[in-house]
N, C-alpha and C positions, 0 to 999 in steps of 0.2 A: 257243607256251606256254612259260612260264620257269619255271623250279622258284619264284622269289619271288610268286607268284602266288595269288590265293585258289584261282583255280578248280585250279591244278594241285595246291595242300595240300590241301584240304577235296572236292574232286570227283574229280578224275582219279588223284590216286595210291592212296585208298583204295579206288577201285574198283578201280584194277591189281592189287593187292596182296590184294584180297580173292578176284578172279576166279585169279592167280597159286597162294595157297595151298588152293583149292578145290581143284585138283589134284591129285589123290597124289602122294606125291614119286617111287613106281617109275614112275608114267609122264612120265619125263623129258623124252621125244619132244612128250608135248602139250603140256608146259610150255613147252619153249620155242617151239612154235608158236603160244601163245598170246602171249609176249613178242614173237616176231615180230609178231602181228596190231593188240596193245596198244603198240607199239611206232612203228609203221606210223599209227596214230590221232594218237599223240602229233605228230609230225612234220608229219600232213599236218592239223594243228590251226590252223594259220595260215595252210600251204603248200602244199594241197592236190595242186594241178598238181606238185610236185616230186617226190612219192612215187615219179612213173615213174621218174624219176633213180634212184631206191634199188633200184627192180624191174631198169633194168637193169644197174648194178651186183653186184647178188646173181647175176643170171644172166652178167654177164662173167667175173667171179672165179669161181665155180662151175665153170663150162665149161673155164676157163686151169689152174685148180686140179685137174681131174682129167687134163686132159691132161699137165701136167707130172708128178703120180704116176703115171701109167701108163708115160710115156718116161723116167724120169730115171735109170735104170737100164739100160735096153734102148738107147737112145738119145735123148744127150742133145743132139745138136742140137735134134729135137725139142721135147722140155723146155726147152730156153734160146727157142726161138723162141716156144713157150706163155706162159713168164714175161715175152718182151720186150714180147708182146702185151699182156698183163694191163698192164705197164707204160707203155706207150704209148696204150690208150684208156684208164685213169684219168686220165691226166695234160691227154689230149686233152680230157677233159670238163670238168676241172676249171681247163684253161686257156680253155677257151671260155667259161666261165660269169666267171671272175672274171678271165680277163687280157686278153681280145678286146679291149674297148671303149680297157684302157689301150694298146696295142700300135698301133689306130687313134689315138686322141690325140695318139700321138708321133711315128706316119709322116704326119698331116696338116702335121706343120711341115716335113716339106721339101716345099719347091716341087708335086713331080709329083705328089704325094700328096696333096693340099691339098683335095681335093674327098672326099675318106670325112669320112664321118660316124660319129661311136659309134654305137652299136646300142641303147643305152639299156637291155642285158640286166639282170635281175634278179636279184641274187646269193643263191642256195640258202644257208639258214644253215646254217652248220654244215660248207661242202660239203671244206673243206681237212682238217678234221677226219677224217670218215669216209674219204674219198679215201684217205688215208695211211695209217686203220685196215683197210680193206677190201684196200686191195695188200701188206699188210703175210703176209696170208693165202700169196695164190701165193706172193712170196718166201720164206717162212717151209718151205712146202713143197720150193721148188728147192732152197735150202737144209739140205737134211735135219732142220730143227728144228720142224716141224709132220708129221701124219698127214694126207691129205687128210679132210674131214669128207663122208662120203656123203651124209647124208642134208638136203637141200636149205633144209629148213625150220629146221630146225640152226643153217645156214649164214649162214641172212636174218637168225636170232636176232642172232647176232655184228655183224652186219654196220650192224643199227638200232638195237641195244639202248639203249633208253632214255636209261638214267640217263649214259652219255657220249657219245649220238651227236652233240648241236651244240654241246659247247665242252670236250672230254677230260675224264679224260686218253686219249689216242692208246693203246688198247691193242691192242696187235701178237698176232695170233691164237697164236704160240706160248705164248705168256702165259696163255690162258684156252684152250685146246684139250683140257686133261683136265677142267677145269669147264664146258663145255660141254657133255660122253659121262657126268661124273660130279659131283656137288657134293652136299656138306649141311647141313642147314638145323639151327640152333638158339637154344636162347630166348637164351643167351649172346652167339650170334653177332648176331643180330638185333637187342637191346638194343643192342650197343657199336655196329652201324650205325643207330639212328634215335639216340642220342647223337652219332654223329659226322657227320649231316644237320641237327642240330639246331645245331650248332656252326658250320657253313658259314653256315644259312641265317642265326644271328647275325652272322656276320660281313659276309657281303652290305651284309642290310637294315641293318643298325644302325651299322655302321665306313662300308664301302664307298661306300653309299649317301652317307653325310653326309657323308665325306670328301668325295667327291664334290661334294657342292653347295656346299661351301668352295672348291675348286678352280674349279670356273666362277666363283666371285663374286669371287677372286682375278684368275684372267685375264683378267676383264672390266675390271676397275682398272686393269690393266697400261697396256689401252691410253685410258683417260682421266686416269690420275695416276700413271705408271710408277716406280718404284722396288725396288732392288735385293734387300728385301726382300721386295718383293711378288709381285715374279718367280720366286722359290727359293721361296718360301715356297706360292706356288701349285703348282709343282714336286714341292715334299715331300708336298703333299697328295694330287697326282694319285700319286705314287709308292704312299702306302697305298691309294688307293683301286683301282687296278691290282692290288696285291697281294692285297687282301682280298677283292675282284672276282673276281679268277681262282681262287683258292686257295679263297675260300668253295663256290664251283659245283665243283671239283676234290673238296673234301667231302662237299659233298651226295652227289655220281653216286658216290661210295667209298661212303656210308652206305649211297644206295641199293641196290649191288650186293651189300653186307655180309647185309642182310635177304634177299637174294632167293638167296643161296649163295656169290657170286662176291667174288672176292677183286682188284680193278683195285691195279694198281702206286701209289705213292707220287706223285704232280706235283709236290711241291712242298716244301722241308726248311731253312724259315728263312734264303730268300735274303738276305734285310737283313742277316744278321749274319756275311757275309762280310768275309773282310780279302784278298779280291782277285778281279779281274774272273775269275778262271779256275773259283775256287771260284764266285765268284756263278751261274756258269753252269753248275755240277754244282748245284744247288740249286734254279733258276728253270725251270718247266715241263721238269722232268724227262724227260719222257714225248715229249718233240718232239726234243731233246736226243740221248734215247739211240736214235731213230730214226734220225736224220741220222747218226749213228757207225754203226749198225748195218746201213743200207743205203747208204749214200754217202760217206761217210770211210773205213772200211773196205775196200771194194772199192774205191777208187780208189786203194789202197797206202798210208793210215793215214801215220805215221810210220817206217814201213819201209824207206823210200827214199832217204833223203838229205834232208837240210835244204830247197832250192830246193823238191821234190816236196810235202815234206809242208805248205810255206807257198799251194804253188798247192791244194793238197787243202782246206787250210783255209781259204780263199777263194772255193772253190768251195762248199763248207757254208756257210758267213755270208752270202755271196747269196743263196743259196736260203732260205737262213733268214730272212733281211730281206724276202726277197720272199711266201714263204709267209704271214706275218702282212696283205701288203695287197698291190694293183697300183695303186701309188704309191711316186716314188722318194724319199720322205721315208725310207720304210720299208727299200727300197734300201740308202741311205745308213746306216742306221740299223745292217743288220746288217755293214756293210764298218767301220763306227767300232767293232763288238765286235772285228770278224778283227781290225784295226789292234793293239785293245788289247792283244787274246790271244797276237798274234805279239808284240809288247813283249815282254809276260809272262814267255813262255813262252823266248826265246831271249835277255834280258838281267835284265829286271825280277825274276824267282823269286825268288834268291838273297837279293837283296836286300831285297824283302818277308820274307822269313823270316825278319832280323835286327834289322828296326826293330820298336820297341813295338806289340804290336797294337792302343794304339786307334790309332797313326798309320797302319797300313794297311787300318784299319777307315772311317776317316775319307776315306784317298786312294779305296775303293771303292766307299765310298757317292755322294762327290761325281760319279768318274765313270757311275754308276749312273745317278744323280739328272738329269746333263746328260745323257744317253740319252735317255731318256723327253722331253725338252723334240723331240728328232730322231724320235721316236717319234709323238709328237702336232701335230708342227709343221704339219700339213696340216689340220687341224682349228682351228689358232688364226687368227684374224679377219687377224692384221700379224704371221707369226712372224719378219719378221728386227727389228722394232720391238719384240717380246718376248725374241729374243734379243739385243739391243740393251741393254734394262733389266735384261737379269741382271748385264750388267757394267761401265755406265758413266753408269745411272741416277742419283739421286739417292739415299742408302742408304737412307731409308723414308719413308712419307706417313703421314697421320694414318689413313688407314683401314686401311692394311700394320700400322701398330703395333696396334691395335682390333683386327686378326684375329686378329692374335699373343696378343693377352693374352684374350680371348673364347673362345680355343679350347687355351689352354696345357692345362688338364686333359682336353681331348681328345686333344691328341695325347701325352701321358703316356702314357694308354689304347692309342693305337695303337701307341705306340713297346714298352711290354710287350708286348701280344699279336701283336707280330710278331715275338719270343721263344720259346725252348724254355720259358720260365719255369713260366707256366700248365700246358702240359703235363707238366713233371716236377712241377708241383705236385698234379696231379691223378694218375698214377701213383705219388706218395707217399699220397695217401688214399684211394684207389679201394674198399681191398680193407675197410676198416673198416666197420663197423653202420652206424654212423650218418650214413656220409658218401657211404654208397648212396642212403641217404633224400634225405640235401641235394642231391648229384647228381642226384637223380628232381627232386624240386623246383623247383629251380633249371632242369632242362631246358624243364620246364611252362612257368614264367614267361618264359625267353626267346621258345617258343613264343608265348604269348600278346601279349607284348609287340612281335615280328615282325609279328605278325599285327595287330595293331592299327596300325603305322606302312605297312605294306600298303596298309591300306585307308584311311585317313588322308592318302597321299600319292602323289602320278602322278611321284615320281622315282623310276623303278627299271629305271634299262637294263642292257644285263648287257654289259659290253666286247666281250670274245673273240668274240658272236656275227657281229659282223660277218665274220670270218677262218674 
């Protein structure tokens, strides 16, 4: 089930949400056993058989999690061996589910290996996601920056909740561990969450999506009348449509958690208007970002160590990070062209970004942005070295590259704002006024409405991130 969905708007969330505030709010314990149980439905709404995944999960973390509060103090071999556990079957499950088959594909090309076959395993949506929010818990405990949570059902809550358990943002149990024992609920806070679910799911369905169906009819040109145009310009499109993709569903699960008491971190803070790879990536899925520092740059000695250290540190993060997103070395690739850029950056290039005009380093980071995403998606294009081929020695444009361009100028006008603080601070400039409550309510309706009508109108509506 995807939040862009009828039955999830009109069926399943107002029955959550109605069963959720039947509740009292002092029985906080059944409230969230019933997120755990509404939770649990949602998920196993497509995916039945995988639920057991979540049950054992909740029961690994649980288990590793009280063992390491009990020894962490008394003895912490103990505790270091409870967290290495918790660390080792996450990883194991979540490398069986989504790295098996690639790890066979690539030992079948030498020789002695030639006889495996993939397993044709079914990848759990969502599963990289929660994996990463559910260990986040033990480490958070060994750590001294969580409480262990006793109570079991609690636990599960965190573990499945809803509104980010298959596409974030990643929130790390420190983060929501006093809103889990305590949280409160108001019409203030509720409003500014079904406005800020209402602004996601515009963005999805109405940017995203269209973007979207520009970008395939782009790449499809590519490889029957290639040109240089048409290749970038397909590029730019999949570039909002990623953006508004991820960042819309990163709104909704905020909105949703706004309404229900919880407060999830930020994902996402106007990456497009960065003036360099380094910023882009304190900007871009924030929530994956500060996980990978917070458990893996960090403890392997950060920038603590000398230059040589901190560059293998940071190549050991952008592997994992390329590889996190797929089991596929497009993806591989993908995050070792970020380390590449980051180490540039970060040990020549700063200085010098800090002196040139900022749109000329707004411009150097969007290009290398833009050529990303082409290493990002390249496994998915029909001829991608024949695509990347026509980004740079094509012909500059074809009659139906020019046609898309001027067809969709005043779309991507639309998009180029709204991937802006513009809107935003335009609406914290009239938020608090009489009358611009009303248009604000208004306005909310009819994006509703109008979501909802291309909904049902249309069978284009995937949502990226679910595959990872």
């Amino acid at each position: 089930m995807v939040f862009s969905s009828i039955e999830f708007l009109y069926l399943y969330m107002p029955i959550t949400l109605l069963i959720y505030f039947l509740i009292p709010a002092k029985y906080l314990t059944l409230r969230n056993l019933a997120l755990l149980v509404l939770s649990l439905l949602f998920y196993g709404w497509g995916e039945p058989a995988y639920i057991f995944i979540m049950f054992f999960s909740i029961a690994v973390d649980y288990i590793c999690g009280y063992l390491v509060a009990k020894n962490r103090e008394t003895n912490p071999k103990k505790a270091k061996a409870a967290m290495l556990a918790s660390v080792v079957i996450n990883l194991s499950v979540l490398g069986f589910f989504k790295y098996l088959d690639f790890i066979i594909e690539n030992l079948a090309l030498i020789p002695i290996f030639s006889s495996l076959k993939p397993l044709g395993i079914a990848l759990p949506i969502g599963i990289s996601f929660y994996t990463f929010q559910t260990m986040s818990y033990t480490l958070d405990i060994y750590l001294g920056k969580a409480k262990m949570q006793k109570n079991i059902f609690t636990f599960g809550a965190y573990v499945t909740m809803f509104p980010q358990l298959i596409a974030g943002p990643i929130v790390r149990y420190g983060d929501v561990d006093e809103q889990l024992r305590y949280r409160t609920h108001s019409f203030t806070l509720a409003s500014s969450g079904v406005l800020r679910f209402i602004c996601g799911l515009a963005k999805k369905v109405l940017l995203a999506n269209t973007a979207g169906a520009v970008y395939n009819s782009l790449a499809l040109s590519v490889n029957d009348n290639p040109s240089i145009l048409s290749s970038w310009l397909a590029l730019i499109f999949f570039s909002f449509q990623i953006y508004f993709d991820f960042s819309g569903y990163s709104d909704m699960a905020i909105g949703l958690g706004r309404i229900m008491g919880f407060e999830f971190i930020e994902n996402f803070n106007y990456p497009y208007i960065s003036k360099s790879i380094t910023e882009f990536w304190r900007r871009w899925h924030i929530s994956l970002s500060s996980w990978f520092k917070e458990y893996v740059y960090i403890p392997l000695g950060g920038n603590r160590k000398g230059t040589s250290r901190t560059i293998i540190n940071l190549l050991v993060v952008w592997f994992l990070t390329g590889f996190w997103h797929g089991a596929s070395w497009n993806f591989i690739i993908w995050g070792l062209y970020f380390f590449l850029l980051l180490v540039i950056e970060k040990f020549f290039l700063s200085k010098i970004l800090q002196r040139l005009p900022q749109i000329v380093s707004h411009i150097y980071s969007l290009m290398l942005i833009v050529f990303g995403w082409y290493i990002f998606i390249a496994c998915d294009l029909s001829a991608p070295f024949e695509f990347l081929k026509a980004m740079f020695s094509a012909p500059v444009a074809s009659g139906l590259s020019v046609y898309e361009l001027l067809r969709n100028i005043a779309f991507i006008v639309v998009l180029c704002v709204a991937a802006t603080p513009f809107p935003h601070k335009f609406y914290l400039k009239i938020k608090d006024k009489p009358i611009a409550k009303v248009i604000i309510f208004a306005v909310a309706i009819i994006l509703l409405l109008i979501c909802t009508a291309y909904i049902v109108d249309s069978s284009y509506n995937p949502f990226l991130y679910f595959r990872f």
